[in-house]
Every structure is written in structure tokens, then in C-alpha cells.
VEXDREN-2710 file (C-alpha; in Angstrom, 1 decimal):
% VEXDREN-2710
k/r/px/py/pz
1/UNK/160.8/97.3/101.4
2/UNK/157.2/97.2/101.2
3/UNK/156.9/94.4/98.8
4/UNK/158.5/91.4/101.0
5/UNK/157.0/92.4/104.2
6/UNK/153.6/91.6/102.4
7/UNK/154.7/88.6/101.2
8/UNK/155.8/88.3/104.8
9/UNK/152.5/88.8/105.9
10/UNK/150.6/86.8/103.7
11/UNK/152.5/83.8/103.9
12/UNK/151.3/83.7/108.1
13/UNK/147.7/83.7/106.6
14/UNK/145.2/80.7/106.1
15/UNK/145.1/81.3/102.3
16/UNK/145.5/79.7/98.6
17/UNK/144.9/82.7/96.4
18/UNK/144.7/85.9/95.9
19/UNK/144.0/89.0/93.8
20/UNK/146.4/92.1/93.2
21/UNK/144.1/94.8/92.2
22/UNK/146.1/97.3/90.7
23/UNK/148.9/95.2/90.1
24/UNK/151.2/98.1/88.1
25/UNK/154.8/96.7/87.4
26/UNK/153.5/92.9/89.1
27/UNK/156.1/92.8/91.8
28/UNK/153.7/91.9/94.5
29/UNK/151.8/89.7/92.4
30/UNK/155.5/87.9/92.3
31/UNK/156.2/88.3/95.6
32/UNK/152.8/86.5/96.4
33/UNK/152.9/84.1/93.8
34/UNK/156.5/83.1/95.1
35/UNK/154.7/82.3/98.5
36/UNK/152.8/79.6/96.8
37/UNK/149.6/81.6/96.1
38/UNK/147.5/81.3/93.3
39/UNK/147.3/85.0/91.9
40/UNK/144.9/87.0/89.7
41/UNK/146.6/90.2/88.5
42/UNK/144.7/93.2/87.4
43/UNK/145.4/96.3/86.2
44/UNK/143.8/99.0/83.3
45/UNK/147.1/99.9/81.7
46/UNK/148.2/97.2/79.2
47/UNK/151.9/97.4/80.0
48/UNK/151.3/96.0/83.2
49/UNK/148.7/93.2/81.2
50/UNK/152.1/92.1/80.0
51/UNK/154.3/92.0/83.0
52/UNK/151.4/90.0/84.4
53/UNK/151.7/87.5/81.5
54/UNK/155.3/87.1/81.7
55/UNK/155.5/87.1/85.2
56/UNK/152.3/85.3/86.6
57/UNK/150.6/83.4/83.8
58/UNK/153.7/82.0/82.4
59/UNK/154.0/79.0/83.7
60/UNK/155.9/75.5/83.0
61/UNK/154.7/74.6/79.5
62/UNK/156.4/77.7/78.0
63/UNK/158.4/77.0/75.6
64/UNK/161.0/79.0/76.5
65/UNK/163.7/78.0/73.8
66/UNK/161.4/79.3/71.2
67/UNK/160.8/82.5/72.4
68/UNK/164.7/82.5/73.1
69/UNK/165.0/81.9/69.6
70/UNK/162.5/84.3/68.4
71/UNK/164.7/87.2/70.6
72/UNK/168.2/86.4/69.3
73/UNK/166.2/86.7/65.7
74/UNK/164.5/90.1/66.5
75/UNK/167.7/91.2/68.7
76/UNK/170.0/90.7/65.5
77/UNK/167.7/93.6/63.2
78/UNK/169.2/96.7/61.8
79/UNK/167.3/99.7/63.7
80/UNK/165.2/101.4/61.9
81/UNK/163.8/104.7/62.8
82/UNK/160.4/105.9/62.6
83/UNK/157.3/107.8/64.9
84/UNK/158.7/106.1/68.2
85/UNK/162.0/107.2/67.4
86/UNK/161.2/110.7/66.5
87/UNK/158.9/111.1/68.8
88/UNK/160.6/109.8/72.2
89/UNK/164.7/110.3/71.4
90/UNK/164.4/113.4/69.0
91/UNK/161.4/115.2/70.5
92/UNK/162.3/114.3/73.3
93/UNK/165.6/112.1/75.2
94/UNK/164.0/109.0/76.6
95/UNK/166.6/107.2/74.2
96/UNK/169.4/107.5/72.7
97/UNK/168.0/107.9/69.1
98/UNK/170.6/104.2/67.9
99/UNK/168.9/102.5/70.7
100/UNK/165.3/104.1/70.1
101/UNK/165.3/103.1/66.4
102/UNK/166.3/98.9/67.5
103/UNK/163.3/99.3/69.9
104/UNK/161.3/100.2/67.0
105/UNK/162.8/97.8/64.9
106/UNK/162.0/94.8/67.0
107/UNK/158.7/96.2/68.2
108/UNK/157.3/95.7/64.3
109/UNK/159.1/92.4/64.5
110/UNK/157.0/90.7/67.5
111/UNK/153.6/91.3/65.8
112/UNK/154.9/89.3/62.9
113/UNK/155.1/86.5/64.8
114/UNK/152.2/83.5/65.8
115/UNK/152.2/83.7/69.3
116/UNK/149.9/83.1/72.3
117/UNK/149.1/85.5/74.7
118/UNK/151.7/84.3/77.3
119/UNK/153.6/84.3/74.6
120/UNK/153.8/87.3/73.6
121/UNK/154.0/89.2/76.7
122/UNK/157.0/87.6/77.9
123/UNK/158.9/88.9/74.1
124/UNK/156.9/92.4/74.6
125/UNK/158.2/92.5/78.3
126/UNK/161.6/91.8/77.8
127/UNK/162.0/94.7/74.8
128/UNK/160.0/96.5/77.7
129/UNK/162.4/95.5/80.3
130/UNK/165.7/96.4/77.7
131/UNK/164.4/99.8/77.1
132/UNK/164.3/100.3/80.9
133/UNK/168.0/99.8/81.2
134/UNK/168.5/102.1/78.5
135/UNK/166.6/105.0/79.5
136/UNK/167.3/108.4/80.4
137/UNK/164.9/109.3/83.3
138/UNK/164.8/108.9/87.3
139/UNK/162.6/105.9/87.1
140/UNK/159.2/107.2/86.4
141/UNK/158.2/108.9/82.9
142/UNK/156.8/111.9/83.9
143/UNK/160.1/113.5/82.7
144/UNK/163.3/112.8/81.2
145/UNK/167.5/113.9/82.2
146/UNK/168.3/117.4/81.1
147/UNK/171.8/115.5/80.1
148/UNK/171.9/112.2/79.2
149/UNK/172.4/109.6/81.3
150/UNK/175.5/107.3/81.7
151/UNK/173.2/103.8/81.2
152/UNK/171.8/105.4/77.5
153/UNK/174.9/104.7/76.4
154/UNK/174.6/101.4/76.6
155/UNK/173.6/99.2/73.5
156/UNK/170.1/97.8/73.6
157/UNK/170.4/94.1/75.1
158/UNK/167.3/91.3/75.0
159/UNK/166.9/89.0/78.1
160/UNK/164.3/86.4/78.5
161/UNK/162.3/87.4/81.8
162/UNK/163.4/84.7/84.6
163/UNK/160.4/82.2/85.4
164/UNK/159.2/83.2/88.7
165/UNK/158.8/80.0/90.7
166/UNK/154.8/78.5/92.2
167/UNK/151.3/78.1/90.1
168/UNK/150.7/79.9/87.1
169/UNK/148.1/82.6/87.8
170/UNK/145.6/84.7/85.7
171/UNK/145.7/88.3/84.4
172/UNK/143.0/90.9/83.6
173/UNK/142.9/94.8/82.2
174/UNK/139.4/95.7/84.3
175/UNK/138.4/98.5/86.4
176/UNK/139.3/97.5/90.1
177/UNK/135.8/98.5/91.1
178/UNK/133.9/97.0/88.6
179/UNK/135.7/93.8/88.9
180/UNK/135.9/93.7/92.8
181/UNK/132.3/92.1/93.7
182/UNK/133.1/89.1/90.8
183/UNK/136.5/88.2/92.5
184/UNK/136.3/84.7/94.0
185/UNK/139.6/84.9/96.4
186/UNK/140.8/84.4/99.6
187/UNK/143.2/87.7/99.7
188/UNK/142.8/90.8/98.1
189/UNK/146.0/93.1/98.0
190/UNK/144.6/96.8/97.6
191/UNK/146.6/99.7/96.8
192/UNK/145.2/102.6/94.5
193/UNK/146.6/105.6/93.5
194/UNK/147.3/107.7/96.1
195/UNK/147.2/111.2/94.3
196/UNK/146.8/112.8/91.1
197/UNK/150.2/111.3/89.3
198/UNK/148.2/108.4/87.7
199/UNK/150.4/105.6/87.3
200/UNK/149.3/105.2/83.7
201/UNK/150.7/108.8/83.1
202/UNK/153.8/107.5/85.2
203/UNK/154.9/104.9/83.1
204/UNK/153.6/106.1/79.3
205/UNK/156.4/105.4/77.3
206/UNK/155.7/101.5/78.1
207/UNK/152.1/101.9/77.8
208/UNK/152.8/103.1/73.7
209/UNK/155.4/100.9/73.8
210/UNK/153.0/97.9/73.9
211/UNK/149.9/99.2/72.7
212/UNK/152.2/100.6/69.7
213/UNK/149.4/102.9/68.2
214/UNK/151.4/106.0/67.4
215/UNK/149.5/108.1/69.7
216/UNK/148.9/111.5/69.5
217/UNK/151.7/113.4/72.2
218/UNK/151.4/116.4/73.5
219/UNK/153.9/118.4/76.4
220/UNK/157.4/118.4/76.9
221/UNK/157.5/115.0/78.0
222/UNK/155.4/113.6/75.4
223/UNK/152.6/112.1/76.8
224/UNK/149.7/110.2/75.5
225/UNK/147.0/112.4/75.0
226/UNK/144.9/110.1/76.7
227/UNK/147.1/110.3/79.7
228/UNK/145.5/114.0/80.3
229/UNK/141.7/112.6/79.4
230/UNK/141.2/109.4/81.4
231/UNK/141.6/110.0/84.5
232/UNK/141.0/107.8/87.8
233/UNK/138.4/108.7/90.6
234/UNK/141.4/107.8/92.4
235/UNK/143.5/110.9/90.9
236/UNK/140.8/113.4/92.7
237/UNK/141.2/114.4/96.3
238/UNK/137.9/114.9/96.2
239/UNK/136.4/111.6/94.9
240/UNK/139.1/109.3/95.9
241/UNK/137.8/108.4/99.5
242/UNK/134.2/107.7/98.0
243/UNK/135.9/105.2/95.4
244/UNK/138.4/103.4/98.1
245/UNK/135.1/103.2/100.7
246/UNK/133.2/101.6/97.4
247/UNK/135.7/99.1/97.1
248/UNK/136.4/97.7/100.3
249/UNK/132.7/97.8/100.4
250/UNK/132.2/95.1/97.5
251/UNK/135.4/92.7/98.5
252/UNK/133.9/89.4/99.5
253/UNK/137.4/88.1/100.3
254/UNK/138.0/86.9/104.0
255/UNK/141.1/88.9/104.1
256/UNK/142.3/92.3/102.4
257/UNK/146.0/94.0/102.9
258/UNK/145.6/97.8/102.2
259/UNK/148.8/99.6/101.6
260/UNK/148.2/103.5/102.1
261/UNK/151.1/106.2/102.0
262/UNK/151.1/109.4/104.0
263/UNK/151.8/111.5/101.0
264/UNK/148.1/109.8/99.7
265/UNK/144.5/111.6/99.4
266/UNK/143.6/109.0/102.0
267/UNK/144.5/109.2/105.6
268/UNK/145.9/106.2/107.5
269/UNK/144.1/106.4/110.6
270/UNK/141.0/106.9/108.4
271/UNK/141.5/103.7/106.1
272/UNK/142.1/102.1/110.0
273/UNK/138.6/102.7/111.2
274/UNK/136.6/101.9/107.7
275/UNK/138.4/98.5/107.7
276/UNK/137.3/97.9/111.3
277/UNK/134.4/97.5/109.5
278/UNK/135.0/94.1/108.1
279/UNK/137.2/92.5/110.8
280/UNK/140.5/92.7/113.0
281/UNK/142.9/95.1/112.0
282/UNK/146.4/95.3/112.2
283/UNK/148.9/97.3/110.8
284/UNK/152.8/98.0/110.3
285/UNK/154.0/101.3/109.1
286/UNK/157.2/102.0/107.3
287/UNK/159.6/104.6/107.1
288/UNK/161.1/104.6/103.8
289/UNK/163.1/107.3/101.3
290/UNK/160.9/109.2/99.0
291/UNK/161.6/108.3/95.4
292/UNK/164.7/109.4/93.4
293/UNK/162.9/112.6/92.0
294/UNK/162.8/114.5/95.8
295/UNK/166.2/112.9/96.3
296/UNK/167.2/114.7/92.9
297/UNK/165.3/118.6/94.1
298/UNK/163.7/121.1/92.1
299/UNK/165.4/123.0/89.3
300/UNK/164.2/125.2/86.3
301/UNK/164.8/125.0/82.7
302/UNK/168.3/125.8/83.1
303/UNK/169.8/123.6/85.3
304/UNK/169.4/125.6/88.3
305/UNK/168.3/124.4/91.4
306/UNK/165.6/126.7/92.1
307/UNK/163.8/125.3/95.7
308/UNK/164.4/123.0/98.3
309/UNK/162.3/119.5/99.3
310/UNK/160.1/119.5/102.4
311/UNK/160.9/115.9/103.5
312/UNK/163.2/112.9/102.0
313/UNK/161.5/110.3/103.5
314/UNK/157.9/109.1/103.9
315/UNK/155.6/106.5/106.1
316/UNK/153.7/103.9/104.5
317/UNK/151.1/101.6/106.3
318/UNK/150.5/98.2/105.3
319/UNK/146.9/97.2/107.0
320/UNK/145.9/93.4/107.4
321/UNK/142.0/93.2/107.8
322/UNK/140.4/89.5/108.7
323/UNK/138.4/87.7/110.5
324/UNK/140.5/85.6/113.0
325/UNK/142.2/87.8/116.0
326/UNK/144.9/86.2/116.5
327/UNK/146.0/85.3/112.9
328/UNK/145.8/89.4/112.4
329/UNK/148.2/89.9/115.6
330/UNK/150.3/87.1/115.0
331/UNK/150.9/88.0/111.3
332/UNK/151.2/91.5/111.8
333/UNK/153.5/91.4/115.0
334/UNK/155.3/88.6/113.6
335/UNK/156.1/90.3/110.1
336/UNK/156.6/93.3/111.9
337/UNK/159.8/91.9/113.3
338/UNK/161.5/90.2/110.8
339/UNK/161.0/94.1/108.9
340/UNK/163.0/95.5/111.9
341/UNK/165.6/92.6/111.8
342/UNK/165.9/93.1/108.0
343/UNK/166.2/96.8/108.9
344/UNK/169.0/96.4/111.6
345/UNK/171.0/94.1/109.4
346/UNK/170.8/97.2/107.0
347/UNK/171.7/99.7/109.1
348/UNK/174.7/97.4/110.6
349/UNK/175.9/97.4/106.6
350/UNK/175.8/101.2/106.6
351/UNK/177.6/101.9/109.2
352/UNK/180.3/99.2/108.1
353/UNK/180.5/100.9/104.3
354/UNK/180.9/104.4/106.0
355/UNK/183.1/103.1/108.5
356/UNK/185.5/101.6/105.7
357/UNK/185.1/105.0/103.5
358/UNK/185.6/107.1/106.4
359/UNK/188.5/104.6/107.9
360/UNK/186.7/104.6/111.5
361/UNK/184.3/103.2/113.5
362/UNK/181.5/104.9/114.8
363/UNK/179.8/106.4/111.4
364/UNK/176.3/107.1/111.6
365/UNK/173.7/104.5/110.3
366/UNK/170.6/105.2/108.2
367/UNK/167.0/105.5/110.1
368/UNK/165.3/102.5/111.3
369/UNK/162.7/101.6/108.0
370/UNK/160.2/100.4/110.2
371/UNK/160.5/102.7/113.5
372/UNK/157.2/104.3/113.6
373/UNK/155.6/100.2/113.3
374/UNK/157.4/99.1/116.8
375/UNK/154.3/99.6/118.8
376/UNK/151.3/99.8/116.3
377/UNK/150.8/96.1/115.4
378/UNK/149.9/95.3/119.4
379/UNK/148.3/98.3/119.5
380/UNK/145.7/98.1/116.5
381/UNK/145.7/94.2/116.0
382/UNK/143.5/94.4/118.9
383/UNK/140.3/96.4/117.5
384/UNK/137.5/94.4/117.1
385/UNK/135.4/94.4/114.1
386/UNK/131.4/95.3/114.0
387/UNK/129.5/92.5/113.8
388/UNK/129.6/90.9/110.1
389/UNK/126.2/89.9/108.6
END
């Protein structure tokens, strides 16, 4: 939901690039790209260094039949199982052990190749991407299925990543704070970790899955020991709001779009009043489900279901900081809207799929996903910024 209603947003503004800062899986990088935006991704883990050269540094000149060549030539290898194997489908069930020995199998076979960069993050992301559909978890990596899932099954199938359409952008593996006074932009999209689940911790298995250095595991899940050793500022409750402050604090783009969630370290009305700082600020919150985990509940070893979830369903705030007024109202009240159309249209097709299972009119529709935004773009579009020297 999120990740249109910024490109929403940032399509109304007076700008020709921009700058994801922690750009994790690249979708908003995409998204921005897609909206005609020249984009700088950035990130620490190196997975994501390789969604962002598949996904915004590729550009026309790729020579895409090659690297379709090079996959049907990889994709046709016997498996062959080794530490990945072992270690992620025997120690523990991220794969079914056929599929986890043709990742490894065509994981040794990139790095024989002469390739470019671009190059070889588009081959790395599409075995990345492959493995995805053939995992055993919820989404995130911070644990697999007790039982496997029905997708492991499935045989391990290469696709070419799709060319995302609009300028080829650049990609970096940098510390967000250390790079964020050298950016040369015109937007800066900003959203940090929001508590102590590091999204390098989050998404491991594609972390050793590119860096493919046999690290040394430890835990149930089978984490990277450096998962447990390099940890963010932005993982402590107690240092994350120096950090954030730090960062808006070196930007020297015109406009920023800080995304904050209410299960975060920071608070939303807090990240408000710093940004007045800089400019006008507006913002649109969103109501949205929590991920699949919650959705799932807790159980123990056993497969008991051993507590309950406080909440299925969180707020996140998408804040649009600038110096023009009226762009920030008119982008923010604007986008605003077309979230609550999207929404509506939404809700209509629940209603009609649980009218047609339930064979009447009349079923209940899903929550509004942007309810709690209806008044808060007019409201906070309005607050003036202190002077800017």
C-alpha cells in the first residue's frame, strides 16, 4: 500500500532525482524510478546491492539475451549439495534439500562467468528471486515452517528479472549517515529500521546467498554470526532517535518523505515536529495488516498455539517535508485521495467476494487502509517551518 502512495506523492513534486536510503528489497526505488526519476539506491546489505543492480542500474544496453542464455545454461546443472545445502535444508528447512542443492549448484556457476556488475546482479537476483518462490517461511527469515510448505515443492525455476521502465539509476552499500551529507539530490526517501529486527537479520538467507562465504551459523534458524554482531544504532531504542535526528540533520535535499510506523522506536508526532524544522510538513497515515507472522500467532515447539496477538493491524505515516506550502498540501491531500479511492475500490471487491461465497449481499468489507489520514494532510500541511539559514 505504502509503496504506490509514495510514488503517488513524489510524482506531484518539482523533482528529477532522488535517493532511497535504505532501499532493502528496491521496491520504492522502482516505484520512483517508474515515475521518471533518476534514483540512487543504497543500502549496507549486499543482497539488496543486487536488487538495486537488476532493478535500477540495469538499463537499455543490457544484453539481456546473453544473460538469458547464461540462465538456461546454469538452470540446466545437476544439483549438487554442499555447506548451503546442509546448512539451510538439513539444519534447518528453508529448502527442500533437491531444490537447495540446484541453488548451490548454480550459485558456483555464476562466479565462473565474465560479467559486469549489472550483470551479474540481475543472474544473482533472479537465483535470489527463484529461491523466494521455493521457500519454506512466512516471508521474512527470522524463522522457517514447522511443516513444509506447499510452494517447496515446487522445482527450482530461473526467470530473467522484468526491465523496470525510466533512467538507469546508481547503486551503493554505504552507511545512510555517512553517505547522507555527500548526496546531491532533489528527494530523499528515508525509512530506517524501526526496531531491533534488523532487516539484515531479516532477510539472511539472501544475504549468504550472495555474499556466498560459508558463514559461520549459529541458532535454530541459522543465522549469520554477524547478524548478532553488527548491529544498527537504529536497532536500539535507546540510540535510534539520536541517529534519525542526525540524519535529517545532514540531508541537503529540498524535499525528504519519511515513512515511520507506530510499532517503531520513533514516535510519529515526534518525527512531525523535528521535520518542521526544515520546511512544510504534511502527512498521510495508513492503516494496514501487520505482516503474515501476527496473522499466523504464537505457538511453542510443538505446534501449540500458546498466546494470542495484541493487534492485527498497524498505522504507518508517510511525512512530505519541503519548502513550497502549497506543493506539500497539494501533494499530500491530493495523494491522500486517490489512497482512499484505491481503498474503496478494495473494500467494494471484498464485499463482492464475500457476497458471492456467502450467496448474499450485504457482507462486511475490510477497514478503510487509509482512515486515520482523512483529516491529517489539511491539518499538518499547514505548519510552517522555522526559518531556513
Amino acid at each position: 500500500m505504502l509503496v504506490p502512495l509514495i510514488g503517488e506523492v513524489a510524482g506531484r513534486l518539482p523533482v528529477r532525482s532522488a535517493c532511497d536510503l535504505f532501499a532493502g528489497t528496491t521496491r520504492v526505488g522502482q516505484e520512483l524510478r517508474r515515475r521518471g526519476l533518476a534514483v540512487h539506491s543504497n543500502d549496507l546489505a549486499t543482497y539488496s546491492e543486487v536488487l538495486g543492480q537488476a532493478y535500477i542500474a540495469a538499463g537499455r544496453s543490457l544484453d539481456r539475451a546473453r544473460l538469458t542464455e547464461i540462465l538456461a545454461e546454469v538452470a540446466a546443472l545437476e544439483g549438487r549439495e554442499g555447506w548451503f545445502t546442509e546448512t539451510f535444508c538439513r539444519r534447518a528447512r528453508y529448502f527442500q534439500p533437491a531444490n537447495g542443492a540446484r541453488i548451490e549448484a548454480i550459485r558456483e556457476a555464476i562466479d565462473g562467468y565474465p560479467l559486469s556488475a549489472v550483470e551479474r546482479g540481475v543472474l544473482l537476483t533472479s537465483l535470489l528471486e527463484a529461491a523466494d518462490r521455493v521457500d519454506s517461511t512466512t516471508g521474512l527469515q527470522m524463522a522457517y515452517l514447522k511443516t513444509w510448505a506447499p510452494r517447496s515443492y515446487n522445482e527450482l525455476s530461473l526467470r530473467l528479472p522484468e526491465p523496470v521502465e525510466g533512467r538507469p539509476g546508481t547503486v551503493s552499500r554505504l552507511d545512510a549517515n555517512e553517505l547522507a551529507s555527500d548526496l546531491d539530490v532533489d528527494l530523499v526517501y528515508v525509512d530506517p529500521p524501526y526496531n531491533q529486527h534488523s532487516f539484515f537479520s531479516n532477510y539472511h538467507v539472501w544475504e549468504t546467498l550472495v555474499r556466498w562465504d560459508a558463514p559461520e551459523p549459529y541458532g535454530v534458524a541459522m543465522k549469520r554470526l554477524d547478524c548478532r554482531e553488527n548491529r544498527s544504532p537504529y536497532n536500539s531504542k535507546r540510540k535510534a532517535p539520536g541517529a534519525l535526528a542526525s540524519l535529517i540533520e545532514s540531508l541537503r535535499a529540498p524535499w525528504l518523505l519519511v515513512s515511520v510506523s507506530d510499532e517503531a522506536f520513533h514516535e510519529a508526532d515526534g518525527i512531525g515536529a523535528m521535520l518542521a524544522n526544515r520546511g512544510y510538513v504534511g502527512r498521510i497515515d495508513v492503516d494496514s495488516k501487520r505482516y503474515v507472522g501476527a496473522q499466523i500467532g504464537i505457538y511453542n515447539p510443538s505446534g501449540e498455539k500458546v498466546g494470542t496477538i495484541s493487534r492485527l493491524r498497524n498505522r504507518e505515516s508517510l511525512f512530505l517535508v519541503g519548502p513550497d506550502r502549497g506543493v506539500v498540501a497539494a501533494a499530500t491531500g491530493a495523494s491522500a485521495a486517490s489512497a482512499r479511492a484505491a481503498g474503496a475500490n478494495a473494500r467494494k471487491a471484498a464485499v463482492a467476494q464475500a457476497a458471492r461465497a456467502s450467496g448474499r449481499n450485504g457482507a462486511a468489507g475490510a477497514p478503510s487502509p487509509v482512515a486515520a489520514s482523512r483529516a491529517t494532510p489539511a491539518r499538518t500541511a499547514g505548519q510552517g517551518p522555522r526559518p531556513r539559514r
